[in-house]
C-alpha positions as CSV (number, residue, x, y, z in Angstrom):
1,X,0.0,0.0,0.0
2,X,2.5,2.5,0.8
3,X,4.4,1.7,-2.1
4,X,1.6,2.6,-4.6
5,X,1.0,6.0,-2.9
6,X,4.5,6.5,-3.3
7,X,4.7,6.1,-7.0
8,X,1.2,8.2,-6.7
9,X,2.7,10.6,-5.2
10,X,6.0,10.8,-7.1
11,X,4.0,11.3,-10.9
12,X,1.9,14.0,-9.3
13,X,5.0,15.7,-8.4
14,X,6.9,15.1,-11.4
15,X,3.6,16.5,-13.1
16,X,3.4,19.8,-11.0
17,X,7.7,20.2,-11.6
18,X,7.1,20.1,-15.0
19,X,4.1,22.9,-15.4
20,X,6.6,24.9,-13.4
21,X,8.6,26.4,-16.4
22,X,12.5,25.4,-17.2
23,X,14.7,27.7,-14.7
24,X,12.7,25.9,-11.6
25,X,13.1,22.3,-13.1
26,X,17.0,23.7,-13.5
27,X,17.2,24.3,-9.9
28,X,15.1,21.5,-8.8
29,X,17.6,19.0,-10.8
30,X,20.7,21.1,-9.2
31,X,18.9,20.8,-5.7
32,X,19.3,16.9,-5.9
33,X,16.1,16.0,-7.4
34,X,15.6,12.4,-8.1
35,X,19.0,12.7,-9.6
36,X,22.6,11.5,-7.8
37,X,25.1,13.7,-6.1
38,X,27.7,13.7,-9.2
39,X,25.0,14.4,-11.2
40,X,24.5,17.4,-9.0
41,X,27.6,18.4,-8.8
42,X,28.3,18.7,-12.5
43,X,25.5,20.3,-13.9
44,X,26.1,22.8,-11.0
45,X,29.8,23.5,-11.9
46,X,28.8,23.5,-15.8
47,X,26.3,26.1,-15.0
48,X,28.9,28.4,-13.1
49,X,31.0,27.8,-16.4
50,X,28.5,28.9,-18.8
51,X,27.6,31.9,-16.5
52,X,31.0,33.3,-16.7
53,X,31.5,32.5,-20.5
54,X,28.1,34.3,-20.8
55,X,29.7,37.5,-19.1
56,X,32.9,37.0,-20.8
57,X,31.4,36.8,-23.9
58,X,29.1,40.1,-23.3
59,X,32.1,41.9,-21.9
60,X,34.3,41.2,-25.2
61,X,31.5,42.0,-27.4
62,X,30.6,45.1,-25.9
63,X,35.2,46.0,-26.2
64,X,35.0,44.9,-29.5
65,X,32.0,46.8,-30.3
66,X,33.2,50.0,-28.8
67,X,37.3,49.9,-29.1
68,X,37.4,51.8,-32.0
69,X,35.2,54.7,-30.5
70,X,38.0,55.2,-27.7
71,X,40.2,58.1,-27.2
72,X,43.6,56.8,-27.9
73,X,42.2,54.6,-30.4
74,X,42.9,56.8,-33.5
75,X,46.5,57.1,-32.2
76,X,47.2,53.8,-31.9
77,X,45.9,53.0,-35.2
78,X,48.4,56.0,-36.7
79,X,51.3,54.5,-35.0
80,X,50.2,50.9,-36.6
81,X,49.9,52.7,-39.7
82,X,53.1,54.5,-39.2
83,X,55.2,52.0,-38.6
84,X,53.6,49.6,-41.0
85,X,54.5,51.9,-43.7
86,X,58.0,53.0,-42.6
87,X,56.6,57.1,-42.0
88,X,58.1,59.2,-39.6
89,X,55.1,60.5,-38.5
90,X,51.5,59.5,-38.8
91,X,48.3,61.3,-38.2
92,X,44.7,59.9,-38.5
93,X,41.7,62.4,-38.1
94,X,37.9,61.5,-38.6
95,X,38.3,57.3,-38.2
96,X,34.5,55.7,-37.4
97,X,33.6,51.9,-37.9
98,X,30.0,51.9,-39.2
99,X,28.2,48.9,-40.5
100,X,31.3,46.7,-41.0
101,X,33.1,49.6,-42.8
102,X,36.6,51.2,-41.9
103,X,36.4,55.2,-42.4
104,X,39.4,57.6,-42.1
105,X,38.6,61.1,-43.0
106,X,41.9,61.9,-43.6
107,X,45.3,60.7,-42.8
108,X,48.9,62.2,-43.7
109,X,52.5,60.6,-43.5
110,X,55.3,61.8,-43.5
111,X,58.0,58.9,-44.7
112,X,61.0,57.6,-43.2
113,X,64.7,57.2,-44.5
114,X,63.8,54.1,-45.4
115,X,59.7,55.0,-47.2
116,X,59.6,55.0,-51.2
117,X,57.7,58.3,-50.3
118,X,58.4,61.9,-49.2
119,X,54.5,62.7,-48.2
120,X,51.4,61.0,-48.4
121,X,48.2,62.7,-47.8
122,X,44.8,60.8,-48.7
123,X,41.2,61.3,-47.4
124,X,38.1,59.0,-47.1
125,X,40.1,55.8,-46.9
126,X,37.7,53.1,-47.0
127,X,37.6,49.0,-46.7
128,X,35.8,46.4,-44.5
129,X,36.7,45.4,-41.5
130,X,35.3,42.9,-39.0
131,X,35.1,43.2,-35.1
132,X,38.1,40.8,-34.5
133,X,39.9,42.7,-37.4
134,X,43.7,44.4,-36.1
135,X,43.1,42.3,-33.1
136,X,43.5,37.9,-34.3
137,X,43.7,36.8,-37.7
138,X,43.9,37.9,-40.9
139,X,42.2,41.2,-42.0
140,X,40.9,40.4,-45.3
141,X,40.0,44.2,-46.4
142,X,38.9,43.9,-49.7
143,X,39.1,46.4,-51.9
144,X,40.6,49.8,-50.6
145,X,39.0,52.7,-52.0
146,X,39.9,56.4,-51.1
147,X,38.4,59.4,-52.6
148,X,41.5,61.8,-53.2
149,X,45.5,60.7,-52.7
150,X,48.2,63.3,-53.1
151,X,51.6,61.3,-52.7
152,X,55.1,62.8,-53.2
153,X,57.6,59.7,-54.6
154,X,61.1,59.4,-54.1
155,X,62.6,59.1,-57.6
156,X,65.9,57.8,-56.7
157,X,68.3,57.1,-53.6
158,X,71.6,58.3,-52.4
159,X,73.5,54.9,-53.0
160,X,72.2,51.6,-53.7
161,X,71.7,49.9,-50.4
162,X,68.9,53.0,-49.5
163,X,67.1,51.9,-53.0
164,X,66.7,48.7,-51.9
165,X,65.1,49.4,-49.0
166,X,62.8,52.2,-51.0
167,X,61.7,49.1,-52.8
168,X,61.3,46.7,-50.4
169,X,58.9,49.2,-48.2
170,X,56.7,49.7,-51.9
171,X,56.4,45.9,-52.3
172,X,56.4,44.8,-48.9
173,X,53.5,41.7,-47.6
174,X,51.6,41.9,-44.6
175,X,50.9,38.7,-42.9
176,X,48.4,40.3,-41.2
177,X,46.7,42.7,-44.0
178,X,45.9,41.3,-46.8
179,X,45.3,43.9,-49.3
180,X,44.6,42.9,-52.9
181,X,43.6,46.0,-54.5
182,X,43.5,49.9,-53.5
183,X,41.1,52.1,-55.6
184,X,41.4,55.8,-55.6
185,X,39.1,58.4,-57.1
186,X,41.6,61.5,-57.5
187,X,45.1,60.1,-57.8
188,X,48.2,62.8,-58.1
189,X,51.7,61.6,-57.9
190,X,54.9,64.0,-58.0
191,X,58.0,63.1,-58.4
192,X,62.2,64.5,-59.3
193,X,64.1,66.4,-57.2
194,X,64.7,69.4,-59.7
195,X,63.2,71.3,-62.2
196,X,65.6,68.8,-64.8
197,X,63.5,65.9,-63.5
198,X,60.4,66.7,-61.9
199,X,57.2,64.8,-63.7
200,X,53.6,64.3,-62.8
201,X,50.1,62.2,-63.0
202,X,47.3,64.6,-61.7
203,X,44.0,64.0,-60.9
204,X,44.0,60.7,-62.6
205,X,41.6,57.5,-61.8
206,X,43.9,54.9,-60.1
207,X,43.6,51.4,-59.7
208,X,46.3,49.3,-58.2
209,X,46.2,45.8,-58.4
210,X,48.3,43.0,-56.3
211,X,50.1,40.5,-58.5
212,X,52.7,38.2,-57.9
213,X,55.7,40.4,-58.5
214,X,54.6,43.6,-57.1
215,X,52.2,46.4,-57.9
216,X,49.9,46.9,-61.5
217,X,49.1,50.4,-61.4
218,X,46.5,51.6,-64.0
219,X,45.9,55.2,-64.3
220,X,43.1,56.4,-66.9
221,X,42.3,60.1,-67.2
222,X,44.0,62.8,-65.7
223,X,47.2,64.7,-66.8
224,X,50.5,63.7,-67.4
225,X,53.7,66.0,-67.2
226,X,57.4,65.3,-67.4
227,X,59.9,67.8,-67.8
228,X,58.7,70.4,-70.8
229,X,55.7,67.8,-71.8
230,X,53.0,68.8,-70.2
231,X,49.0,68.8,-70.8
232,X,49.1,65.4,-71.6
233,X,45.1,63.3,-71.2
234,X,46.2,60.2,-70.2
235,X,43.9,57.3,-72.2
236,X,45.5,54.2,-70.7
237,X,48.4,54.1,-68.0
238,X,49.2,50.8,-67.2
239,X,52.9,50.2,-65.2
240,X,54.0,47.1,-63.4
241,X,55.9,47.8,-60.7
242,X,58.7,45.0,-59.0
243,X,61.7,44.9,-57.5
244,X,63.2,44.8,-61.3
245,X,62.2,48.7,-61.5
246,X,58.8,49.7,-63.7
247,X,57.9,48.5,-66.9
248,X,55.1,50.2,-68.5
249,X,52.9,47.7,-69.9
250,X,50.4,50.0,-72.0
251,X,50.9,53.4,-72.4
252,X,48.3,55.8,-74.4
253,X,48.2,59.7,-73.8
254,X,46.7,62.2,-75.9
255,X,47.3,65.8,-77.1
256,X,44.4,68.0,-77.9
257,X,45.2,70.1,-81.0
258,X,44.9,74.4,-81.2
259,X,43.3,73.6,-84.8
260,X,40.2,74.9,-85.1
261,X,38.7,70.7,-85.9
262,X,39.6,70.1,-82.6
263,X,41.7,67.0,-83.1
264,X,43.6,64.8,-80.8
265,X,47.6,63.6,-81.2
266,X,48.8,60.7,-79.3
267,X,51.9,60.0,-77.6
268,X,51.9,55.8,-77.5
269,X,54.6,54.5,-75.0
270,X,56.5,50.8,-76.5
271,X,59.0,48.8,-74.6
272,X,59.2,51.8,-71.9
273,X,61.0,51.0,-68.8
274,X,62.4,52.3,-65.4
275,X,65.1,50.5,-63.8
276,X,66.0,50.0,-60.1
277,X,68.7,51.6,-58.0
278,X,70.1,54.7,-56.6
279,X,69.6,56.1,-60.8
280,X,66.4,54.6,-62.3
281,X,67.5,54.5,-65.8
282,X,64.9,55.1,-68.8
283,X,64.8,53.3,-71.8
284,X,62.3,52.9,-74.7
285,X,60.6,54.5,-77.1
286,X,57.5,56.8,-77.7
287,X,55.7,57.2,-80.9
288,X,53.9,60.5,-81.7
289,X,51.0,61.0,-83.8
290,X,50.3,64.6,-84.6
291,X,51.1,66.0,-81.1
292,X,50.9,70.2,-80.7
293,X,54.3,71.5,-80.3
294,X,52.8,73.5,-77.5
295,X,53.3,70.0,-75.4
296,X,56.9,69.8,-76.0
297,X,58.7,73.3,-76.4
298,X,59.3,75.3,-73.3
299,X,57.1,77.5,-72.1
300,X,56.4,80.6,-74.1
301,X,57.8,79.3,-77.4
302,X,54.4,77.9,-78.2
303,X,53.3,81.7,-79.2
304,X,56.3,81.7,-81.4
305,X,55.7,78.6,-83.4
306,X,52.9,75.9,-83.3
307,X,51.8,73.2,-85.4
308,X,52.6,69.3,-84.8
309,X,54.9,66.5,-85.3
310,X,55.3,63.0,-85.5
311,X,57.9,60.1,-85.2
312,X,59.6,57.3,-82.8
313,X,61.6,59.1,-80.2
314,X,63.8,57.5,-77.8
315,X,64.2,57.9,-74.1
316,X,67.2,58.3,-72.2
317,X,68.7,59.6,-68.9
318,X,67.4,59.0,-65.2
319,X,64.5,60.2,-62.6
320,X,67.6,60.7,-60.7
321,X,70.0,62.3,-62.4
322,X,71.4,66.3,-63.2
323,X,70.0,66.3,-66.5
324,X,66.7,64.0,-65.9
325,X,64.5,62.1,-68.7
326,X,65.4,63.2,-72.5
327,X,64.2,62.2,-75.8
328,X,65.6,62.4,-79.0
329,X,64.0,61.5,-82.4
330,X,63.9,62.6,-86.7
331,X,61.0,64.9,-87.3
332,X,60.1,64.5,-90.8
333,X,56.6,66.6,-92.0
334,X,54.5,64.8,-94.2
335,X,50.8,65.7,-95.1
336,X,49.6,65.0,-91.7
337,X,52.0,67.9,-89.7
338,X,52.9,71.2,-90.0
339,X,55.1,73.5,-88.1
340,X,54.2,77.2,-88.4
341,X,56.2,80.3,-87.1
342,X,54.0,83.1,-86.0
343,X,54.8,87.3,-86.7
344,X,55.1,87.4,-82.9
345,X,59.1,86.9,-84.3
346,X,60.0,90.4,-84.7
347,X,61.5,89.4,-88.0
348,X,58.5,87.9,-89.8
349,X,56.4,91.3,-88.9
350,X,59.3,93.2,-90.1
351,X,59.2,91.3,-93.5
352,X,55.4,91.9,-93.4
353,X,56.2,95.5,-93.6
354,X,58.8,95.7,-95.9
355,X,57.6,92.9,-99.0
356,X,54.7,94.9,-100.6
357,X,53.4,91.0,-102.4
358,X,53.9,88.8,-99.2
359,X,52.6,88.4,-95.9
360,X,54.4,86.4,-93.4
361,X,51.8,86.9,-90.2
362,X,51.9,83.0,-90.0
363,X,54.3,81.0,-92.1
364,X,53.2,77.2,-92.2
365,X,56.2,75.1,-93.4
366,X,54.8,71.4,-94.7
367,X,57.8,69.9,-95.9
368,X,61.3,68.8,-94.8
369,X,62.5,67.2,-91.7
370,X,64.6,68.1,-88.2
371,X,66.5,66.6,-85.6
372,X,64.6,67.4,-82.4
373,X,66.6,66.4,-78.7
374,X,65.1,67.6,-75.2
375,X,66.7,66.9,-71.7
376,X,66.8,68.1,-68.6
377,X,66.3,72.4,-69.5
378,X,67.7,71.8,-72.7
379,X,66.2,71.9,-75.9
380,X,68.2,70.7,-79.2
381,X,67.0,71.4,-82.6
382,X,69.6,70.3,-85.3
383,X,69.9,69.6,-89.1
384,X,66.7,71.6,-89.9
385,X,65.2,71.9,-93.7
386,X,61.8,72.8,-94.1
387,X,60.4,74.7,-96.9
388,X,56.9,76.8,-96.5
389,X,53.5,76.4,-98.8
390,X,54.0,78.1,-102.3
391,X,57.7,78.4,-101.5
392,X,57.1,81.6,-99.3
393,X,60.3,80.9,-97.4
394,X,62.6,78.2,-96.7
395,X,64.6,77.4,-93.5
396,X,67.6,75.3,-92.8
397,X,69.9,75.5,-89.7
398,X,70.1,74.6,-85.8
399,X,68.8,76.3,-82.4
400,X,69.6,75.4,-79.2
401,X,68.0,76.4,-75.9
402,X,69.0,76.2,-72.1
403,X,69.0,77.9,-69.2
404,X,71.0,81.0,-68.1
405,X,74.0,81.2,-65.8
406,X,74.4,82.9,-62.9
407,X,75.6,86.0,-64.4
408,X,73.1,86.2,-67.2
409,X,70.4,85.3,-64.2
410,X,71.8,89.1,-62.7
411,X,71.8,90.6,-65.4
412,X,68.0,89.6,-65.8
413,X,67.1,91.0,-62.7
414,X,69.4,94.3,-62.6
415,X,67.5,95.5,-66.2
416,X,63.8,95.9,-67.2
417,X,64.0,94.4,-70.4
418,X,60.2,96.0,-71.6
419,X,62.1,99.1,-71.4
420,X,65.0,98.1,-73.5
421,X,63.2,97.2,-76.8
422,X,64.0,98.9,-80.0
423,X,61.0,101.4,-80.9
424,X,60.2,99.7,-83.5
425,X,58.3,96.8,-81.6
426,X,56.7,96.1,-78.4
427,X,56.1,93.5,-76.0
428,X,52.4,93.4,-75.5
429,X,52.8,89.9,-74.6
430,X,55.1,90.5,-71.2
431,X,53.3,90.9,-67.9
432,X,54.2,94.2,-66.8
433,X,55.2,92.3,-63.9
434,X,57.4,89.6,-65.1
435,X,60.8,90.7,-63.7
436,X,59.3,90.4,-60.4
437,X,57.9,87.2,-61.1
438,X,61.7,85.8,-62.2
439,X,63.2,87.5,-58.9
440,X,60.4,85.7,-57.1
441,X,61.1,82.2,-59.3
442,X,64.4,82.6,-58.1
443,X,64.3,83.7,-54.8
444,X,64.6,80.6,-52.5
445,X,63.7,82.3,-49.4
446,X,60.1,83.1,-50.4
447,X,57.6,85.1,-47.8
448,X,55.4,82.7,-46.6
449,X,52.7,82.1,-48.4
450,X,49.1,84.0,-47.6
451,X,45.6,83.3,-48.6
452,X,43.8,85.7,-50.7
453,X,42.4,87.6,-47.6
454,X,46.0,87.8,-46.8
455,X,46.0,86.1,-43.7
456,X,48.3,83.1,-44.0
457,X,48.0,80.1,-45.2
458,X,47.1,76.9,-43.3
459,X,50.1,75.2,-42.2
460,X,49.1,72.4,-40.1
461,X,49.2,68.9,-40.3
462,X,46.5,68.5,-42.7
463,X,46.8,71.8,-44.3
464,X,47.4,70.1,-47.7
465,X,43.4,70.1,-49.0
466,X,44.0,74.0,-50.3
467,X,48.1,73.8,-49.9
468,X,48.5,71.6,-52.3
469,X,47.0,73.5,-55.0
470,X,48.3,76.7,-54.1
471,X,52.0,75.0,-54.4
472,X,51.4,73.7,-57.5
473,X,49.4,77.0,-59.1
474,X,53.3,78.7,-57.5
475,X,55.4,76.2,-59.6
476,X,53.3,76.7,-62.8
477,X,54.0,80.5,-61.6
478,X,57.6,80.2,-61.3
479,X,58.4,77.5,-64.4
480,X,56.5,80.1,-66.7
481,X,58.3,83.4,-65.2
482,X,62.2,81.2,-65.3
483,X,61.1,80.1,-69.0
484,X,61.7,83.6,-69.8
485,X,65.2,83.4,-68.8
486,X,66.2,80.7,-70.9
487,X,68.7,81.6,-73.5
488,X,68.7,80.4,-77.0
489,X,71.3,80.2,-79.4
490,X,71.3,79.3,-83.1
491,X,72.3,80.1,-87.1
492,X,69.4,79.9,-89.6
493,X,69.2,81.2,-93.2
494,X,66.4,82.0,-94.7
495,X,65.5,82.2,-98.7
496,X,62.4,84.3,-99.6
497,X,61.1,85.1,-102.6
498,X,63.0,87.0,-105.4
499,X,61.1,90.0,-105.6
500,X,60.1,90.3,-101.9
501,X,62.2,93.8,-102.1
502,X,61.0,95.6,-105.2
503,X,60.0,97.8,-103.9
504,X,62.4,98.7,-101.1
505,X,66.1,99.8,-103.0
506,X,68.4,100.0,-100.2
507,X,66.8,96.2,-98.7
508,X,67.5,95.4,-102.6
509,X,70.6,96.5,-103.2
510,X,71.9,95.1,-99.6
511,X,69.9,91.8,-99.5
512,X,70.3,90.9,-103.9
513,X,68.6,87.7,-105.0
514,X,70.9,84.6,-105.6
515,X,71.0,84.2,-109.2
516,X,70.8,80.4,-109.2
517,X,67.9,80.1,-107.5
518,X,66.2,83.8,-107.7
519,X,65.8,83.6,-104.0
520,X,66.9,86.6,-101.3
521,X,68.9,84.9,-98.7
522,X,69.0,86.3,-95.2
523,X,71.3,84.8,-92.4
524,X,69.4,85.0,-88.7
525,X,71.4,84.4,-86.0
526,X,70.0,83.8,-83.1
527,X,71.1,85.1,-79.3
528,X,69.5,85.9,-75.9
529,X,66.1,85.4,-74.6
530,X,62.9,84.8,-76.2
531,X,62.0,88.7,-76.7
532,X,65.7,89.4,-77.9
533,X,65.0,86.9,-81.1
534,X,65.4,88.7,-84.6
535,X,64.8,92.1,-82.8
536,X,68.1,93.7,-84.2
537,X,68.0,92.8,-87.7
538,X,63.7,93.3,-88.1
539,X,64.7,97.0,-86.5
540,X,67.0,97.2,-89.6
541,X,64.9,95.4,-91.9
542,X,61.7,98.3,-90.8
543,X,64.4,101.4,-91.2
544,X,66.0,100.7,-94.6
545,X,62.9,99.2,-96.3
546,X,61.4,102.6,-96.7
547,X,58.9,101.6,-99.8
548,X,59.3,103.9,-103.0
């Protein structure tokens, strides 16, 4: 009897336990229950266990969650950064983690003796990046992107062993990073340490690309400048970069044309490369189609002569040395090109004046060929022979252009050359201003620089969103006021038509037409600056070709 109203009692118990709810079968099972004392025991102690994993786990979550909103977290990641990327100093402003996302506003570096860089300032750098990311593992990033990135490279070393280390911090892995691809928006890379060797991409769409060797960089749009080319669209872009130096893979950039059709040259880059070391050497060859003169002659020559030239020109010299990147090549005009002097030569307007049958405001020459050379400052135009439309003129003989010397520098700046011209012409092309702008050029202890309010410019850390551009607008300012100064040296002759003085005697009589080929030949030297060209002999030309 006592048996059965045991067992009664027992499954009306277990029946009430059970329509109690889980937590107070937990703790009835934990209290001993109908269960043994090991049992007890263990499920007690497992309990405890999961308790503290739960408020472990809650604990790192919540870290995880909210490290990257600390105070010192944006300095630790700059240091990480920093060091990482071999800078001497690091700054990171704006950083937020939102939706799986890593944000920095902006961040600037400064690099080390041992960086491939000088400075590096990018903004809205953006990837993925899990909670455990930077902390265990493997941050898989994907793609980088950042919206503008405004780098400073160093084109060469000091000796070998500091090249090597350039390199290695370019193409260096990390374990612990594994970026595949960095995407910017608004890429502009500088690079040369001179005037002989400084070169450009601006404003450019880059995409860089990780591959077994190194680096693919593909740049597409943008401008490209290197020495006096400059104003160059770049199509296609494509360089490998390894520890071999730079190869450029595909190369296409393109030349808009002062024509009134509005046509494009190309420059098309084959077998171009950039070798490693202390002096990155350049080889290969470029091909141009049509390009404007005004992309390759110095600056302010282009409103002396225009047209357009093609040919294979080769490349020579270093990123790295005195005289920089040069190219040489045959110009030969054919149907396509045409290079045309302009009466802003005093002596074409003087000839103007003086030939009552000709007019020489532009002179278009469509035949013959010319040696054409450029490195460093210097310009090399040799073994010229061109002959003009309707054999107006013909021109044979060499120029040569480079920069001043010291003492031609001061006498530059002692003298206000607008004031020295002969009567007969002016200079309505010279700024008023431009002697101060060469003493400014060439004054390296400038006045720092001031806004437009003329309160001075931003020169903190991150100062480089407006500095940037006002340090490039002051180089443009200063190459265009110091290619002025450049002195150019040469011996043409000219032929003209036989009767271009019949009607000036004492021009006739001093200037007679050959009698073999019933041309007037003149000799033009050539000495000085730009504005000194052909003034002397058009003076003479204007004051003894008094018409009868």
């Amino acid at each position: 009897m006592e048996t059965e109203q045991l067992q009664s009692f027992n499954e009306r118990l277990s029946q009430w336990i059970s329509s109690q709810g889980f937590w107070f079968q937990l703790r009835y099972s934990m209290a001993g229950g109908s269960y043994s004392s090991a049992t007890y025991h263990f499920l007690r102690l497992m309990f405890r266990i999961f308790l503290f994993l739960l408020v472990v786990g809650l604990g790192c979550g919540v870290y995880l969650v909210k490290r990257v909103d600390m105070k010192n977290f944006p300095k630790q990641l700059a240091a990480a950064i920093g060091s990482k990327l071999d800078a001497s100093e690091a700054k990171v402003e704006g950083f937020q983690r939102v939706q799986g996302r890593f944000n920095v506003r902006r961040l600037k570096l400064t690099g080390g003796p041992n960086a491939y860089y000088s400075s590096v300032f990018a903004s809205n750098v953006r990837c993925d990046m899990g909670l455990l990311d930077g902390l265990i593992g493997t941050w898989k990033p994907g793609p980088v992107s950042v919206t503008r990135l405004d780098a400073e490279i160093r084109a060469g070393a000091e000796d070998a062993a500091e090249a090597s280390r350039h390199a290695e911090s370019f193409l260096r892995v990390f374990p612990s990073f594994d970026v595949t691809s960095v995407e910017v928006a608004d890429a502009t890379l500088r690079w040369g340490y001179s005037e002989h060797t400084r070169g450009r991409i601006e404003n450019s769409r880059l995409t860089a690309q990780r591959v077994a060797e190194g680096w693919r960089l593909v740049f597409r749009g943008g401008r490209f400048t290197q020495n006096w080319l400059r104003g160059l669209e770049i199509e296609k872009l494509s360089v490998l970069a390894t520890a071999s130096g730079l190869e450029v893979e595909e190369g296409v950039l393109n030349v808009k044309q002062r024509d009134d059709a509005g046509s494009t040259g190309t420059i098309t880059f084959k077998g171009v490369t950039v070798g490693a070391g202390d002096r990155p050497a350049v080889s290969g060859t470029v091909h141009l189609q049509r390009v404007d003169l005004e992309a390759l002659l110095p600056e302010r020559l282009g409103g002396f002569i225009e047209g357009s030239i093609s040919g294979d020109f080769k490349l020579s010299g270093s990123t790295n040395s005195p005289d920089g990147i040069g190219f040489a090549g045959q110009v030969a005009l054919d149907g396509g090109d045409m290079v045309t002097l302009r009466d802003r030569l005093p002596l074409l307007s003087a000839l103007t004046h003086v030939d009552a049958f000709n007019n020489y405001r532009k002179v278009p020459f469509t035949e013959g060929s010319f040696y054409f050379k450029s490195g460093g400052s210097n310009l090399d135009i040799r073994d010229v022979k061109l002959k003009a439309k309707a054999d107006l003129m013909t021109l044979v003989g060499r120029m040569r252009v480079r920069p001043p010397t010291d003492a031609e520098m001061e006498a530059d700046l002692s003298r206000k050359s607008s004031k020295e011209l002969a009567p007969v012409f002016s200079r309505n092309d010279v700024d008023e201003h431009a002697d101060e702008e060469v003493e400014r050029a060439g004054d390296s202890k400038a006045a720092p620089a001031k806004s437009a309010n003329g309160a001075p410019l931003d020169t903190g850390y991150f100062a480089n969103g407006g500095q940037v551009q006002f340090e490039a607008k002051t180089v443009s300012k200063g190459k265009e006021a110091l290619a002025r100064t450049l002195r150019y040296e040469g011996d043409f002759q000219i032929t003209i038509q036989g009767d271009s003085f019949a009607r000036a005697p004492e021009l006739k009589a001093l200037y007679p037409s050959d009698p073999a080929t019933g041309r007037i030949k003149l000799d033009v030297p050539l000495s000085g600056t730009i504005y000194d060209l052909t003034v002397k002999q058009a003076e003479e030309l204007v004051v003894k070709g008094r018409r009868d």
